[in-house]
C-alpha positions in Angstrom: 137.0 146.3 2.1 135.5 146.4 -1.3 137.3 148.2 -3.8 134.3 151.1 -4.1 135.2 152.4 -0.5 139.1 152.0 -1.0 138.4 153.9 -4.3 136.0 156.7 -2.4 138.7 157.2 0.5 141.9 157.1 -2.4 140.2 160.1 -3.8 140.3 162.3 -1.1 143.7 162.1 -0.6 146.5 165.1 -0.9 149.6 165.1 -2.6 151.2 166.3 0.0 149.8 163.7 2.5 147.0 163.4 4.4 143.2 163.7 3.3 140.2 165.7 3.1 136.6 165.4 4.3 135.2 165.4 1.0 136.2 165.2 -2.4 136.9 168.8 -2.4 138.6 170.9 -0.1 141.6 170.9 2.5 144.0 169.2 4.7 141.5 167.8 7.5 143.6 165.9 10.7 139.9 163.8 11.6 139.7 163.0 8.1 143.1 161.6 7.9 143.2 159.9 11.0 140.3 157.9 9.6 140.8 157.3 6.7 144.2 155.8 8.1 142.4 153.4 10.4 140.1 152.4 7.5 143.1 151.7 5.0 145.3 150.1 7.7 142.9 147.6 9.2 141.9 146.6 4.9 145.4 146.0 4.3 144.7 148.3 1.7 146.7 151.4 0.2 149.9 151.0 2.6 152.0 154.1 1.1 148.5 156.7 1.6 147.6 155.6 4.8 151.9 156.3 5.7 151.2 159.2 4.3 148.7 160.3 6.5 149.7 159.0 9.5 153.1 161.1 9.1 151.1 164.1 8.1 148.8 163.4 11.7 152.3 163.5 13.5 153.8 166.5 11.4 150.5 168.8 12.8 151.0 167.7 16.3 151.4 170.4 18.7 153.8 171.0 21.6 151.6 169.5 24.4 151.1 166.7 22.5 147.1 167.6 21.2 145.6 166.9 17.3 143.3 169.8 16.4 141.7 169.5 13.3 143.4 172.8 12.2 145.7 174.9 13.7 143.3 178.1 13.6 141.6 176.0 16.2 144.0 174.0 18.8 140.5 174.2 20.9 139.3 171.8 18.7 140.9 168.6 19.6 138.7 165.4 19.2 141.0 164.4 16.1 143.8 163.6 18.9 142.2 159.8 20.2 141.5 158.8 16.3 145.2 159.9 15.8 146.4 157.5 18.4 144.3 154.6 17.0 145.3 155.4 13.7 149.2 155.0 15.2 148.5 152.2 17.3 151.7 149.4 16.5 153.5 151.9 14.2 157.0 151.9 15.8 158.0 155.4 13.9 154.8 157.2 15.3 155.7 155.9 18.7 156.7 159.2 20.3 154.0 161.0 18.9 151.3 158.8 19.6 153.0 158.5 23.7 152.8 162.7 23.8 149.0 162.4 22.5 148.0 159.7 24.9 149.5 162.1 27.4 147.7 164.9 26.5 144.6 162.5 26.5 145.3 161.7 30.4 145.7 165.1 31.5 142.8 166.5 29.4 139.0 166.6 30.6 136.1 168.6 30.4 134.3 170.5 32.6 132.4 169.4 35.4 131.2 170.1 38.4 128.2 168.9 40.7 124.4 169.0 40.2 122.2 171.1 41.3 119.1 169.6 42.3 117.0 172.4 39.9 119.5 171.3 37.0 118.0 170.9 33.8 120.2 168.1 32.5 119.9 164.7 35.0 122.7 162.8 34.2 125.7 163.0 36.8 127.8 166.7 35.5 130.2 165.9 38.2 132.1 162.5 36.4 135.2 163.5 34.6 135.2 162.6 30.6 136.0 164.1 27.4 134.5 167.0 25.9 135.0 167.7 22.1 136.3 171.4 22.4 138.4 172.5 25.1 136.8 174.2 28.6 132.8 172.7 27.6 131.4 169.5 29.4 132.4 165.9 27.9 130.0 164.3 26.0 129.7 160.5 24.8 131.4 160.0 21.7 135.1 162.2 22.7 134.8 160.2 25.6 134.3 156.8 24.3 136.7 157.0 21.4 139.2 158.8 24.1 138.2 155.3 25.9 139.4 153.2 22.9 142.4 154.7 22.2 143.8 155.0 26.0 142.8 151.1 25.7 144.9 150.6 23.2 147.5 152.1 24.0 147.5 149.9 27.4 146.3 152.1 29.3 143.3 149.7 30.0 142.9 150.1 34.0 144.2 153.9 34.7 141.8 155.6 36.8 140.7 158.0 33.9 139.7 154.8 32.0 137.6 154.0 34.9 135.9 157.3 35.2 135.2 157.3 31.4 133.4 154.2 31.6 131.4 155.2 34.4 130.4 158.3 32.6 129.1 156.2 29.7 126.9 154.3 32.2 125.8 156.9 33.6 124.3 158.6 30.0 123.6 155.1 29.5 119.6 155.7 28.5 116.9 153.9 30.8 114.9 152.1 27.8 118.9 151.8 26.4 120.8 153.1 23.9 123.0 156.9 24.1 122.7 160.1 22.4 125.4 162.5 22.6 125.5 162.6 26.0 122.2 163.7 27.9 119.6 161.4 29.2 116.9 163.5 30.8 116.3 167.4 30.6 113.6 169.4 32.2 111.8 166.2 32.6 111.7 164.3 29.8 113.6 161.0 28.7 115.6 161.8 25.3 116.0 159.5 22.4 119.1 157.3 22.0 121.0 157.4 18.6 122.6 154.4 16.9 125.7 156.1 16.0 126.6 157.2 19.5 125.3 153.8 20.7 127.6 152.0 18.6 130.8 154.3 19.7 129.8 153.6 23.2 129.3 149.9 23.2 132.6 149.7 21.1 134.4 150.9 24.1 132.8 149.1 26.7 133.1 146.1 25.0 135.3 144.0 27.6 135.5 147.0 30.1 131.8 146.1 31.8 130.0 142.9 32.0 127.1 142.5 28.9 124.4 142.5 31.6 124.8 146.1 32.1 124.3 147.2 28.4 122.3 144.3 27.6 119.4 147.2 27.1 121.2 148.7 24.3 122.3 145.9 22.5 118.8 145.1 22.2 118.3 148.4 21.3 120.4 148.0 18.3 119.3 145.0 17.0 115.9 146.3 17.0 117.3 149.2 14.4 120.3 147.9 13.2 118.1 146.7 9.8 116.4 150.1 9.1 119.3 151.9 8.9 120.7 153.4 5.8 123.6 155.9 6.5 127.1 154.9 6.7 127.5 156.5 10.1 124.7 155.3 11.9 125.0 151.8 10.3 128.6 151.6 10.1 129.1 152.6 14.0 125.7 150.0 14.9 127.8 147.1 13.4 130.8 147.9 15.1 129.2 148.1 17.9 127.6 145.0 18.1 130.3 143.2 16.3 132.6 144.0 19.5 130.1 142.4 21.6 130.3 139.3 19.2 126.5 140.0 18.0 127.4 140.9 14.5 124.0 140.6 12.5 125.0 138.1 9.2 123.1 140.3 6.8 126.0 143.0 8.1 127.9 143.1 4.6 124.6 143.0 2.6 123.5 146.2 4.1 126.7 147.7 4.1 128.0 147.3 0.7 124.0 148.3 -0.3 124.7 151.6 1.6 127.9 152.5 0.0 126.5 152.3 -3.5 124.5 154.9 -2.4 127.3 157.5 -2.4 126.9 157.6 -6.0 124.2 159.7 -5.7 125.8 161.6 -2.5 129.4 161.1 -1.9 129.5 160.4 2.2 131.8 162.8 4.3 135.1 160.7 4.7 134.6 159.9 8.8 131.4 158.3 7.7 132.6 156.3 4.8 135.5 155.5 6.9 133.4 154.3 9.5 130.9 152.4 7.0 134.6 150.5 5.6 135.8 149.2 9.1 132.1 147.6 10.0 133.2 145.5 6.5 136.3 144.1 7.9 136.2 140.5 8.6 136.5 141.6 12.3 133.9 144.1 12.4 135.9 146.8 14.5 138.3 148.9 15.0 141.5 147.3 16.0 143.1 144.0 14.1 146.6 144.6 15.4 148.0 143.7 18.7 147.1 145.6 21.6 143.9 146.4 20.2 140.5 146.2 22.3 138.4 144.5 19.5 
């Protein structure tokens, strides 16, 4: 990771532990848990990322759940990033074994299709939503994917369903959005960010021919893009599926010079930092799915 993300990431952090979303502000639980990931897989900043990983476990609640602020328990997407961000971290092990159970008992809602529904994709498959009690949507469900991976939990049932979902929002011409394909008729446009989360945790979990169109789909805009998010989450992406473009680190390190200008949001520059590691994803350390 070059030492202009590790520097942009360092200054968000508390001196109490833990980090914000942007240079300013509070105590955020998504912020921390990636800029964890981001430090830990650099090899970078080892007593920050500690830091923050005990600060992940210290606002964990009873039933096991990461919201990204106590106000709002509802709120718990933060939780899988917490688990990745603990993955191989003996200390963290009983926190990271009460999220992943959390994780297996929680889902979103769903229920069959009507045939006059506007939304065509299958409501009925059981995923992750990003608030608690509304429907489950691509990325919750795909990083929910990665971390239950990790974690070994590689062929439970849920895994299997979570998949299938992704398949199923899986666009026709390729590619995801954040989780509808058609409504009242028409076909919607995939996004490379959500494409990129969702290949990431397919990547060994389906054979290539069946997301083959959104590979190519990603190729195709892998070299006009210019935020960290979208790029970042495009090269990690492909990079799972050993398709890592070579100009990768050109366009990455071009894009983080940008946040000069506009300092990015610390998920993105996170993000932006693991497409840079030499592996191109999310998980170096054993038990990882990369």
């Amino acid at each position: 990771m070059p030492a202009e993300a590790v520097r942009a990431i360092r200054e968000r952090a508390l001196p109490e532990g833990g980090f914000r979303s942007r240079v300013q502000g509070g105590f955020r639980s998504d912020a921390t848990a990636w800029a964890v990931l981001a430090l830990r897989q650099a090899g970078q900043e080892a007593e920050l990322w500690q830091e923050g990983a005990a600060s992940l476990a210290a606002g964990q609640l009873p039933d096991g759940r990461i919201p990204v602020s106590p106000q709002h328990p509802e709120a718990f997407h933060p939780t899988p990033v917490a688990v990745l961000a603990w993955q191989g971290l003996p200390e963290f092990q009983t926190a990271s074994r009460r999220a992943v159970e959390f994780l297996l008992a929680a889902t979103g809602k769903h229920f069959p299709r009507k045939s006059d529904d506007p939304a065509e994709h299958d409501t009925a498959i059981p995923g992750w939503p990003w608030i608690a009690d509304t429907h489950s949507w691509v990325e919750p469900t795909a990083l929910t994917l990665l971390a239950l991976s990790a974690a070994g939990f590689l062929d439970h049932p849920r895994v299997h369903d979570g998949r299938r979902l992704l398949l199923d929002r899986q666009l026709p011409q390729g590619g995801w959005n954040y989780g509808n394909t058609r409504v009242f008729g028409v076909t919607l446009q995939a996004m490379p960010d959500s494409t990129g989360v969702a290949l990431t945790a397919l990547a060994r979990g389906v054979p290539r021919a069946q997301v083959a169109a959104s590979l190519e789909y990603l190729h195709r805009e892998v070299s006009r893009l210019r935020t960290p998010r979208s790029l970042g989450w495009a090269l990690v992406g492909l990079s799972a599926w050993g398709e890592r473009p070579p100009a990768a680190e050109a366009w990455l390190r071009a894009c983080l010079r940008r946040q000069e200008v506009a300092p990015y949001e610390t998920e993105s520059l996170a993000v932006a930092a693991l497409a840079l590691c030499p592996q191109g994803g999310l998980l170096p350390w054993e038990g990882g799915t990369m």
